[in-house]
N, C-alpha and C positions, 0 to 999 in steps of 0.2 A: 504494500500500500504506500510506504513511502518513495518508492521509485514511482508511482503514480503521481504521488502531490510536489514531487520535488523535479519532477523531471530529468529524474538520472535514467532514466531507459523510456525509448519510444515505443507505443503502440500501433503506430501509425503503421511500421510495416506489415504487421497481424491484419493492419486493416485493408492493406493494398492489394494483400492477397486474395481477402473474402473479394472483394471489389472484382479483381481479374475472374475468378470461378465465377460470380455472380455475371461479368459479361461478356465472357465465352456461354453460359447459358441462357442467355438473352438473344445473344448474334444465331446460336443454333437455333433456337424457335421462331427467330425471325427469318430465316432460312427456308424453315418447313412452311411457315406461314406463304412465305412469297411464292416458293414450290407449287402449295397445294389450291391458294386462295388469289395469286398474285394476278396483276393484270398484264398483260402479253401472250407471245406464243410458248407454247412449252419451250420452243429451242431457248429464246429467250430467260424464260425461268431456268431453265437447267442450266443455261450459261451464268447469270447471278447467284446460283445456289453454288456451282464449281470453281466460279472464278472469285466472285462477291467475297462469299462466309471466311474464307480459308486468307483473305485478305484484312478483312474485317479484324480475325481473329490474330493475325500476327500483328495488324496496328493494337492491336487492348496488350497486346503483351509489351511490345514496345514500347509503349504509352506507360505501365506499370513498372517494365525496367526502370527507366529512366528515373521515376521516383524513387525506386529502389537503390539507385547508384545515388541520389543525396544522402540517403541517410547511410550510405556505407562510407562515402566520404566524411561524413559526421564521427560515426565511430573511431576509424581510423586519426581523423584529429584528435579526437579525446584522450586516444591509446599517447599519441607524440605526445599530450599534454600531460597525463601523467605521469610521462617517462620522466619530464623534468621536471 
């Protein structure tokens, strides 16, 4: 609890993670939705389900990297700073 109220350790990455599962599971429903419900010709929908989703889903990872590489840069300064 005190690394809560003092902010000696972040939660934020615990969070980033629910965040990516939560929108890899959004990007695949909205996938099947467009598939099944979408407006176009099938080639179309099958070309946005094959090319779309799997694009989609490497931008949410990318996008959660990135926030990930701040707080890894945080730690490691913290580490230099109690070296000295």
């Amino acid at each position: 609890m005190r690394d809560l109220l003092h902010f000696d350790s972040m939660i934020t990455p615990k969070i980033v993670t629910l965040i990516y599962w939560l929108a890899l599971a959004l990007i695949a429903l909205a996938g099947l939705f467009t598939l099944f419900a979408g407006e176009g010709g099938i080639v179309v929908r099958l070309l946005t389900v094959i090319i779309g989703v799997p694009l989609a889903m490497l931008g949410a990872r990318i996008y959660c990297e990135l926030i990930m590489v701040l707080f890894k840069i945080n730690e490691n300064i913290q580490r230099l700073a109690d070296r000295n």
